[in-house]
N, C-alpha and C positions, 0 to 999 in steps of 0.2 A: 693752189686751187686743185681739187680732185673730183675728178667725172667718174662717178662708179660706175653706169654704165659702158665704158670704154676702157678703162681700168688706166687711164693718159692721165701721166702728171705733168700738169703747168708751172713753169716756175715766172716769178713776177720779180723783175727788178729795180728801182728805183736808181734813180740815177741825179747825183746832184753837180748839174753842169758849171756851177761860177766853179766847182771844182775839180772837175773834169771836161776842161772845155778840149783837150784832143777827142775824146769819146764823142763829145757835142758836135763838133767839125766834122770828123769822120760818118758822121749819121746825119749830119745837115738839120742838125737840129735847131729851126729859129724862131720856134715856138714854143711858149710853156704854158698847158701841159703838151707833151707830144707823147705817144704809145704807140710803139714800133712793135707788131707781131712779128715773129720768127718761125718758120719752124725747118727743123733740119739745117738749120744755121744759112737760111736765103729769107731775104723779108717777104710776106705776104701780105703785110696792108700798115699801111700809115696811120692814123688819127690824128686829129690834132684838136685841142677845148678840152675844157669839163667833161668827164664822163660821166653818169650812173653809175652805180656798181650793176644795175642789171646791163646798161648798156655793155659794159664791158664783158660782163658775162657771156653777151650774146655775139659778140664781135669774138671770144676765144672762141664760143662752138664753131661759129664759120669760120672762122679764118685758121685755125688748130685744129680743129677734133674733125669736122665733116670732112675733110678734105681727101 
């Protein structure tokens, strides 16, 4: 995803836990879906459910871009 006005790239991972369950442990993952924001490589918010793609949109400005 790309914010032109901020000129900040996101990158989005997907992550498939039956195989990578050390990844899934290490992030206490007992949820599916779950969506862990990063930035600067420290977490800044959790989610967990179904997203929108606007919701998610708007959970990266706050929790990435505004910050």
């Amino acid at each position: 995803m790309y914010n032109k006005n901020k000129q900040d790239d996101v990158v989005i991972y997907k992550v498939d836990i039956d195989k990578q369950k050390s990844l899934a442990k290490e992030f206490s993952v007992r949820v599916i879906p779950t969506l862990i924001y990063f930035k600067d490589d420290e977490i800044q918010e959790r989610e967990l459910g179904v997203k929108t793609p606007a919701l998610i949109k708007q959970s990266v400005k706050t929790y990435l871009l505004d910050n």
